[in-house]
N, C-alpha and C positions, 0 to 999 in steps of 0.2 A: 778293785774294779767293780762297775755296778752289774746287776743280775744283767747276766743272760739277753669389646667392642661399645659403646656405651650403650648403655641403657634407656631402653623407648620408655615414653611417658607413662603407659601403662603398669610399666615396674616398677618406675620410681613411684607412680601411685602405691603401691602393692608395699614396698616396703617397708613406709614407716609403721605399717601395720603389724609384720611380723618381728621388727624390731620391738615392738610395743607389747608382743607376744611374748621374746624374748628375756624381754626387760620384768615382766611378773615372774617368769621363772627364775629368777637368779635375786630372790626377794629372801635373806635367812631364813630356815624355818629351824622351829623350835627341835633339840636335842632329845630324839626318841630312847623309849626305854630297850631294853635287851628283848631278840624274840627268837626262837626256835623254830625248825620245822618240825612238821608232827607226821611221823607214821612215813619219812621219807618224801613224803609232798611239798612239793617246792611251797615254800612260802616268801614274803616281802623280810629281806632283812634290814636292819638300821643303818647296817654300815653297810649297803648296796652300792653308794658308790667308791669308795673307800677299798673294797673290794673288787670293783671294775680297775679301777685305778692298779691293783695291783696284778690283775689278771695277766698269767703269763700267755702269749702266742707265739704263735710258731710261724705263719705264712710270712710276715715281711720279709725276714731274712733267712727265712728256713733254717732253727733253730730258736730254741726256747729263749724270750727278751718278757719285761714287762712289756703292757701294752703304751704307756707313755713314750716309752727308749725308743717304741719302733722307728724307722727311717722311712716312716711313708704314713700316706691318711690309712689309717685300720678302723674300721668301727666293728664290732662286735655284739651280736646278739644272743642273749645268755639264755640257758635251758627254761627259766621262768618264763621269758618272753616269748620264746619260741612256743609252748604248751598250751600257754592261759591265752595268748592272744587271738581272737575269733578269726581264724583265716585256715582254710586244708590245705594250700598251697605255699611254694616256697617263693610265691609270686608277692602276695599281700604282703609276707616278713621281709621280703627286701624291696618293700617299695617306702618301709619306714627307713630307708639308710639314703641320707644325703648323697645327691647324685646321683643316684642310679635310676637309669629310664625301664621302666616295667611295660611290656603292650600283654594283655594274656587276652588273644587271639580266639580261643573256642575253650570247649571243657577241661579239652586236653593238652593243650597248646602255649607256653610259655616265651617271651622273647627277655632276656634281659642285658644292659647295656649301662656298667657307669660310663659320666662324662663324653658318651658320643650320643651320634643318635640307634635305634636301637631300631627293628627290622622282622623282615619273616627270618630272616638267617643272620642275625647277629653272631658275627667271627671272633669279636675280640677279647670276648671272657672267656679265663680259663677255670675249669670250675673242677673240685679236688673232694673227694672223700675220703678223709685218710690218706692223703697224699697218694691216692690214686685219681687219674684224670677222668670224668667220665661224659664228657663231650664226644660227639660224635665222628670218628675219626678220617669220614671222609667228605664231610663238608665243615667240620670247625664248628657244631652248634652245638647247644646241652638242650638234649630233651628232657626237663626237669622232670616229667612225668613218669618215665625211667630210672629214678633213682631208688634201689629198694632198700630203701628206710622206712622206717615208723618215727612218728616225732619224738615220740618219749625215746627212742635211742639217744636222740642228741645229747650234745654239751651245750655246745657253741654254735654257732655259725660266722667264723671271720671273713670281713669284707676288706682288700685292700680296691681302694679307690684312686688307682693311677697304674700305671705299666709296673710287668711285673717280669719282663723277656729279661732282665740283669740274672733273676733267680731261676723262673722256672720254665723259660727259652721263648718256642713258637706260641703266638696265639694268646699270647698274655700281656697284649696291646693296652686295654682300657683295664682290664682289672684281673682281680682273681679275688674268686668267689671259695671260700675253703669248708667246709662241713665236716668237722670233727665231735664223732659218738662218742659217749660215755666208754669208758672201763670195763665188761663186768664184773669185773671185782668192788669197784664202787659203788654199784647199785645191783647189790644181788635181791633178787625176789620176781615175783610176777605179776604183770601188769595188763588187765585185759579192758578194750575199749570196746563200744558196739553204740551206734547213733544212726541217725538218720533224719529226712527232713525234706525241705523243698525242692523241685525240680527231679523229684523221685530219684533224691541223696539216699545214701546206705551206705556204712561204710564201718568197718570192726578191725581191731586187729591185738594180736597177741604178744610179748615180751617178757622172755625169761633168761633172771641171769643167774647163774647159779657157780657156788666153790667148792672145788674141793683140794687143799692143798696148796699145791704150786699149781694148780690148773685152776681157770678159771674160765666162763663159757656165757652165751647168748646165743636164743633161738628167737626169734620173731617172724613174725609174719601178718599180714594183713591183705584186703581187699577195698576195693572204693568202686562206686556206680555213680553217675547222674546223668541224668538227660540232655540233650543240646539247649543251649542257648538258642535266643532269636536270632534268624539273619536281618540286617537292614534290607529294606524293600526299596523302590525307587529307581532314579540316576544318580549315580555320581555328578555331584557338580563340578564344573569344568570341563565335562565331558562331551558334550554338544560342539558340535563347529564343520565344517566342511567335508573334513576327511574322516567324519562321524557324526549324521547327521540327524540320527537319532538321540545321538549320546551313548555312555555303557551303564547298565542297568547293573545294579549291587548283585554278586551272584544266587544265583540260587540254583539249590541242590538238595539232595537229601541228609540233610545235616549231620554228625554224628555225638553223642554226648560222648560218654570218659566213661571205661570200663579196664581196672587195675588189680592187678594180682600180685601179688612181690615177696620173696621171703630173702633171710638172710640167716648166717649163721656163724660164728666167733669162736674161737679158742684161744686164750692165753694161758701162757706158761712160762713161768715167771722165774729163772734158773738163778736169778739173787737180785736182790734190791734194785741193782743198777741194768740188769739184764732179761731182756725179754724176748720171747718167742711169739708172734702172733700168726694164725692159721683164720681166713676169713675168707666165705662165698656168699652169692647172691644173686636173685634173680628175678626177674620183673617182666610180666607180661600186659598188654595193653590196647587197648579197641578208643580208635574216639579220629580227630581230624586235627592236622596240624595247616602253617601255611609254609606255600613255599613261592621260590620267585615264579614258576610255572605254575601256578592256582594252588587251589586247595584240596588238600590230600588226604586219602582217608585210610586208616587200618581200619577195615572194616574185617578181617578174617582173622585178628591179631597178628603182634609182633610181639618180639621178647627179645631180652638182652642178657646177657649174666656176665659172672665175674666170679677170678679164685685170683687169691691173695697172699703172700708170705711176706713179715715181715720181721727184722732184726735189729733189736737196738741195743745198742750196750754204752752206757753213758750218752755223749753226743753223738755216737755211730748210727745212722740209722740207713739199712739197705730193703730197698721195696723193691720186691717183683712180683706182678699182675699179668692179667689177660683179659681182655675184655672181648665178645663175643656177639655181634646181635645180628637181627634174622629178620626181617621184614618184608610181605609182599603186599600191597593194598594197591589204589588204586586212583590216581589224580581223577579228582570227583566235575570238575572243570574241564581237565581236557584227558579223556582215554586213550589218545592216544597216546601218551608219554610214557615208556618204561616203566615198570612200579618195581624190582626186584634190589633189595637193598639189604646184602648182604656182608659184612667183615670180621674181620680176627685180627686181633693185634696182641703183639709179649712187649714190656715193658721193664727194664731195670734203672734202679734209678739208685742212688747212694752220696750221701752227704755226713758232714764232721764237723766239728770246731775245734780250734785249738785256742791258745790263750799262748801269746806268742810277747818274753818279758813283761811290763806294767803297763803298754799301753797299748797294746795289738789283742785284738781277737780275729782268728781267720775264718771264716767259713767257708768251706769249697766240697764240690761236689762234681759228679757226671752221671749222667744221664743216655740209654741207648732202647730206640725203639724199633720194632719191624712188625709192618704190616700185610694184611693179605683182603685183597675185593673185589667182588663181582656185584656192580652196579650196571644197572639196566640205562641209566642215564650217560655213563661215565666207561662205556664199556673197553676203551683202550685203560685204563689206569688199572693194573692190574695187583701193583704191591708198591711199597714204599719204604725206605728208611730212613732214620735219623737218629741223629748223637750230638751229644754238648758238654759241656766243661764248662764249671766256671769259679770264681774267686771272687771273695767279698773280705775287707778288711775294714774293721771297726778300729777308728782310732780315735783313742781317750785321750785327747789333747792337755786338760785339767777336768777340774769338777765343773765348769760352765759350760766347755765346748768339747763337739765330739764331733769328728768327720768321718762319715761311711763311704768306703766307694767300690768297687765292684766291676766285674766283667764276665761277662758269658760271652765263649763261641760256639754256634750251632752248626750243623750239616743239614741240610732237608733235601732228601731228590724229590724235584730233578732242581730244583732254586739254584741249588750251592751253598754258597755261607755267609751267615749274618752275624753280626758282634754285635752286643746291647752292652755298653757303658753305663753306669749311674753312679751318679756323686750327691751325697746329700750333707749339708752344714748343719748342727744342732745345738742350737743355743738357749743355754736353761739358766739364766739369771735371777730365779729363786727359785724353792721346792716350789713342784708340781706347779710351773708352769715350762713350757718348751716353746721355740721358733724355731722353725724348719725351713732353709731352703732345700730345694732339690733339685734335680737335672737325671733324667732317664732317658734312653735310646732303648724302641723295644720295636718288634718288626710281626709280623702278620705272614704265616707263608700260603702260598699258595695251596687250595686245596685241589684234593684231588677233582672233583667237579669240574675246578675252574681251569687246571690242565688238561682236563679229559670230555668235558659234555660233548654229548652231541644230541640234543634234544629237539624234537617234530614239535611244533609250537599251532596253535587252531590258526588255521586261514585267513585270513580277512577277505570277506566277498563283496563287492561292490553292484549293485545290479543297475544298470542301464537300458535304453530303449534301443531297440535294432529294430533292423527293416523287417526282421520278421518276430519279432515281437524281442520281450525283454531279454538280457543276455546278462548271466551270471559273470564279473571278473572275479581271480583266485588270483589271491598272492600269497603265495604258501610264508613259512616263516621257521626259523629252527633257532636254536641257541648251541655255542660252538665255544669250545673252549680253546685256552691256547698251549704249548711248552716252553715260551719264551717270557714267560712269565718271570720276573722276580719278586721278590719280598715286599711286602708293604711297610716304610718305614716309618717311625713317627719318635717326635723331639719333642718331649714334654719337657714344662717348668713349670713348677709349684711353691708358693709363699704359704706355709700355713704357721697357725697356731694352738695352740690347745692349753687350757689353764683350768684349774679346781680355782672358783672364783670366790666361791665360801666352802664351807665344810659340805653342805648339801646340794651343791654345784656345778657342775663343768660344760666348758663351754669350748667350742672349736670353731674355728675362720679358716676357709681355704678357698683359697683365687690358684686359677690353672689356666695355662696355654697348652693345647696339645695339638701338635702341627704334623699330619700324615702326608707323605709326599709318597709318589707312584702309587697312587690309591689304585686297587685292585677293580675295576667297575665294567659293568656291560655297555657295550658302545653299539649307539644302533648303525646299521649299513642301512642304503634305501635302495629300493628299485629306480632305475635311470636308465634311458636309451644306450646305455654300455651296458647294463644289467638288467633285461628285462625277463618277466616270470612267464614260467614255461610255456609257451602256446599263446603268447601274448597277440590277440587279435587285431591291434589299433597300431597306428604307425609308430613310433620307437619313442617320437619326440613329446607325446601326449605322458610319457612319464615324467618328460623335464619341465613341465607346466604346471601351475598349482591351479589347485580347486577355484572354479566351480568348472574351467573349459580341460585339465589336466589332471593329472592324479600323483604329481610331484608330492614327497613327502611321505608316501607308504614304506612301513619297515620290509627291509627281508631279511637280516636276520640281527642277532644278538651276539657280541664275542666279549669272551673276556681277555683285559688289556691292563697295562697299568696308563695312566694317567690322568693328569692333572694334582692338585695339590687341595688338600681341605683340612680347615685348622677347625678348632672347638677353644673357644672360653667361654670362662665362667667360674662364680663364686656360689660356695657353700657355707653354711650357717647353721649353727645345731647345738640345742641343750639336752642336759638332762638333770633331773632336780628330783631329788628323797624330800619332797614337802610335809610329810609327817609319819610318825611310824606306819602307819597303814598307806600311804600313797606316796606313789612314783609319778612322774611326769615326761612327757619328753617333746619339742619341738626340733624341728628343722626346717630351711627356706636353701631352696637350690635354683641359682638362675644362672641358663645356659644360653648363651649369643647364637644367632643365626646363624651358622657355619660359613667360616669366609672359603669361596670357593676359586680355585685359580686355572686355567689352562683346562676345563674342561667345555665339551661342544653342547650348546642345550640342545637338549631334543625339543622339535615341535608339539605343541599340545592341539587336541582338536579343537579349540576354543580360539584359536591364533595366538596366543601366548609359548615362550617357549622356558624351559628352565632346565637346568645339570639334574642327572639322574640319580642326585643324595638327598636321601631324607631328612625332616626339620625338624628336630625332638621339639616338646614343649621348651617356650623361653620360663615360665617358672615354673615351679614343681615346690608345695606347702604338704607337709607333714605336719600332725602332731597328735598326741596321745596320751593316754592317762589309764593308768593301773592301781586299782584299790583295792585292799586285801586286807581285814584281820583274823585270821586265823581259818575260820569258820567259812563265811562268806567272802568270793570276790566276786569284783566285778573290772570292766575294761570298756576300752572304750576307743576308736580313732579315726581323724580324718584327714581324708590324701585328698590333692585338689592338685589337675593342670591343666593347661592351657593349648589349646588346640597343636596339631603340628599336620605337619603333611608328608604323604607315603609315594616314594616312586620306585619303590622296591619288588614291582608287579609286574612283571609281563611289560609291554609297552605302553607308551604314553596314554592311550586310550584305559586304563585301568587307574592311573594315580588317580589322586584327592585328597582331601582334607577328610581331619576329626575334627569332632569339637573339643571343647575345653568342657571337664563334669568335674565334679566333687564326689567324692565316695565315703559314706560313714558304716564304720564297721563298729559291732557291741556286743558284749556279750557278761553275762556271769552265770554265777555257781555257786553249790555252795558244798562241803566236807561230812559226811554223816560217819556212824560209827569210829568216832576216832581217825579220821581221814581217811581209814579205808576204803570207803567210797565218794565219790566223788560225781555232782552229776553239774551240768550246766549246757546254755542257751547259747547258741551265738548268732548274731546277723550278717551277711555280709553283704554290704549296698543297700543299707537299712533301709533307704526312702527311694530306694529301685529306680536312681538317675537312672538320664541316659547315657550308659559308658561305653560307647565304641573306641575301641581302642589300638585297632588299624583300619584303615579307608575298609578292607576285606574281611575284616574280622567279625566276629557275631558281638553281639548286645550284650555285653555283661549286667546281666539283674539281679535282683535280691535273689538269696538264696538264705535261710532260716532253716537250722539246721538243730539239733540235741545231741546229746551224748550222756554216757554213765560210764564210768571208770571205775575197776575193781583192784585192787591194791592186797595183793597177799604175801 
């Protein structure tokens, strides 16, 4: 048994380009000599891909597989890429992974999203530290900037790129995001960083892993500063029109940059080869502005989060129980009047196996039970919650060509009830190293607590008019309301891909997806009408059922959330990666995503007389690519992301959407090894030539920022 819609003219322009891209990179390159790291510092090896190729993961099927056997798109980012690549955030490194939509909102503020589109509150990524969750558990988002890591902890970072509700239940609609650290036992010694740079950057941090025996341990800790980004100035376009006849102006506020504190700490204990004990905490504090569907928010007095951790493995056993804990009060910087207290607790157990069932069965199964506890200012009915799952995966080794995975989870969520994710995938590998994969998953979305419980005061819209005795303020107040009859968001993905090592210094992957969510989870506006008019309404009833310019037909009052209508996503991925000589690496990818076909839902009117569904438009392409050069001594890097405009209805109401544009972003950097690689020092840029990157209608100006760094290695 082996280990463990079509396309607009502007694409098909776009194409042959990065086909032509692609086509240099799968060119032989000549057979490098043997290379070593030095002093523990990651360096470029020969057989880099050779090595990916054989890299073992764990998220597809929750248990150790090569990364080829997986039963789903995985891409992985290795501890070399992750360190040397000029980016602080965990926003740049996965915006070089096919498919996956990135907006990074302000200093502090991350959105990420494969194969949908992507939002102030993106729900559908589930995102794992250690196979612990650490999304926020009562609106369904990962506040990336909360995660207390240092880079140098990592290993890896795996990416599955499609639903993942078969294995690891709610909320793991579009993807799951996995970030697995190093050992310390692997990497004993200490690692101290300290840099700074543009935008009054600063940022240092410390890691130490040390053995003694069957114990072995990790202390780290670190901090990060920078300033706010620009806000856009102006109107929003499309915002002009009758029932907004000035337009809405980009907001403005007292901005906040990014101020982070975070430590962690590890114990293992290692009772035999096959068996291990692990002891892990952590904690992270943080100042700066996120966004959210009610504006833009600011910790401006800090918030923190922590975590404690037990883990047990013995062979394929592996049982996790956690806690996760955060505490926030700040302050919607847009509108004060909205609740700011954001507080919960959650204990988590979770437990999975394999077994190896006669010649051609492998099982995997597990379950999973959580209970929560929250006091949300927003959400002030939702007071606790629980959930539990089970589920069964059976790997079946047909012969050496063919291999069929299929699998089931059932979940509980209150107050939903229960949802069943089936996945079936076919694997067919008609020579080494290469694979066809079909697939078919069912993965669901549950309700969050917000969207069962909001009850949120929203700013007024004031209209002013002329009276007999002079001007006259109208008010139409507004709120957001959540509901309990909420169900599950469902979605029916299929996937055709392929993946092949095309030469020895090669590989290449194809993935075409349909991902069709029906009972989409969405805010539906109500309007004020001569059945519903706002409090103290001075004009006679019917002056609400008349539209602009003699009536005021069309004002919201309020927001609810509902399930309906239906919204699909395709689209095709494309992606190399190429060892071009013993010092350089390569890598491109081209990801194009269809306009979302949208069904049964009601547009809301825009103040411009245009009306459209209240779903965001990811970029239709999205170009990756990048280059790594390294011999021993000296590296250097280098990459550019490029996309294509999209539009945000993810704001408040219709008077707030708009468009971005479409920018190009070059990121670069190098360094270079002194003392035997014990030090380390190097440059990096990010947004070399300081486009212009708005990257939601509400979001600040991502600019260059030119940063340094020195690394001490003892």
């Amino acid at each position: 048994m082996p280990k463990g819609g079509p396309m607009n003219e502007r694409t098909w322009q776009s194409f042959p380009t990065v086909c032509a891209l692609l086509g240099v990179l799968v060119v032989p390159a000549p057979t490098p000599a043997a290379d070593d790291s030095v002093n523990g510092t990651a360096t470029v090896k020969p057989d880099t891909l050779e090595r990916k190729r054989e890299r073992v993961v764990v998220t597809a099927s929750r248990r150790e597989q090569i990364l080829d056997e997986a039963p789903a798109s995985v891409s992985v980012l290795e501890n070399q890429q992750i360190t040397q690549t000029p980016v602080d955030d965990y926003g740049d490194l996965l915006r070089q992974v096919p498919g996956v939509n990135v907006a990074q909102t302000s200093a502090l503020d991350l959105s990420i999203a494969p194969r949908s589109s992507t939002g102030v509150l993106p729900q559908g990524v589930l995102a794992l530290v250690d196979h612990r969750f650490v999304y926020q558990d009562y609106n369904n988002f990962v506040l990336w900037i909360g995660v207390p890591l240092e880079l140098e902890e990592i290993d890896r970072i795996e990416v599955v790129r499609g639903p993942g509700s078969a294995m690891w239940g709610a909320n793991a609609a579009d993807g799951v995001v996995h970030i697995i650290t190093k050992r310390p036992r692997d990497s004993v010694g200490t690692v101290v960083k300290l840099g700074g740079g543009e935008l009054g950057s600063g940022f240092g941090s410390v890691v130490h892993n040390g053995v003694e025996g069957n114990l072995a341990y990790r202390i780290s800790g670190g901090w990060a500063t920078q300033d706010p980004y620009e806000l856009r100035t102006g109107t929003i376009p499309g915002t002009v029109g009758p029932t907004n006849p000035e337009g809405t102006p980009y907001p403005a506020f007292d901005n906040l940059g990014s101020d982070v504190l975070r430590g962690n700490v590890r114990l293992d204990y290692d009772v035999s080869p096959n068996t291990r004990w692990s002891f892990s905490s952590g904690y992270s504090e943080f100042k700066g502005t996120f966004l959210t569907p009610g504006g833009t928010y600011g910790y401006d007095d800090g918030a923190f989060n922590s975590f404690a951790k037990v883990d047990f493995e013995h062979d394929s056993f592996r049982a996790t129980l956690f806690t996760n804990i955060e505490r926030s009060a700040g302050e919607f910087l847009t509108n004060p009047l909205i609740p700011n207290q954001f507080d919960y607790e959650t204990i988590n157990l979770d437990l999975t196996d394999s077994r190896a069932v006669g010649e051609h069965h492998l099982l995997t199964y597990g379950a999973s039970a959580r209970y929560s506890w929250y006091e949300i200012g927003l959400a002030p009915g939702g007071k606790e919650r629980d959930q539990y799952g089970a589920f069964l995966e059976d790997d079946i080794y047909l012969n050496e060509q063919f291999r069929l995975v299929v699998g089931v989870r059932l979940d509980h969520v209150d107050v939903m009830g229960q949802a069943i994710s089936p996945r079936a995938s076919l694997l067919v590998t008609p020579i080494d190293n290469h694979q066809f994969r079909v697939s078919y998953n069912r993965a669901f979305l549950a309700p969050s607590i917000l969207e069962n419980h909001a009850d949120v005061p929203l700013p007024p819209i004031v209209i002013t008019i002329p009276g007999p005795g002079g001007d006259m303020d109208l008010v139409f107040p507004q709120g957001s309301k959540g509901s309990l009859d909420l169900e599950e968001e469902k979605l029916d993905a299929i996937e055709v891909a392929w993946t092949g090592q095309v030469t020895d210094r090669t590989r290449v992957s194809v993935a075409a997806y349909r991902n069709q969510f029906t009972d989409a989870i969405q805010q539906i506006t109500e309007f004020y009408s001569s059945a519903n008019p706002p409090p103290g309404w001075p004009l006679p009833p019917e002056a609400l059922d008349t539209p602009p310019p003699g009536g005021f037909a069309g004002i919201p009052s309020q927001f609810v959330y509902a399930n309906v209508g239906q919204v699909t996503y395709k689209g095709v991925e494309v992606s190399a990666e190429v060892r071009a000589t013993r010092e350089m690496s390569l890598f491109a990818n081209y990801s194009w995503q269809d306009v979302p076909d949208i069904e049964d839902f009601s547009p809301a009117p825009l103040p411009n007389g245009s009306a459209r569904p209240a779903i965001n438009v990811p970029p239709r392409t999205r170009v990756n690519a990048g280059v790594l050069w390294d011999d021993d001594r000296f590296f250097a890097n280098g990459s550019l992301s490029f996309q294509e405009e999209a539009f945000w209805t993810d704001i408040s109401d219709p008077r707030n959407w708009g468009p971005t544009d479409r920018f190009t972003m070059v990121n670069a950097g190098l360094g270079v090894r002194l003392d035997g690689g014990r030090i380390v020092w190097s440059v990096a840029a990010q947004n070399l030539f300081d486009t212009d990157a708005q990257q939601h209608v509400w979001g600040d100006v991502i600019g260059r920022k030119v940063t340094s760094q020195v690394v001490f290695r003892f």
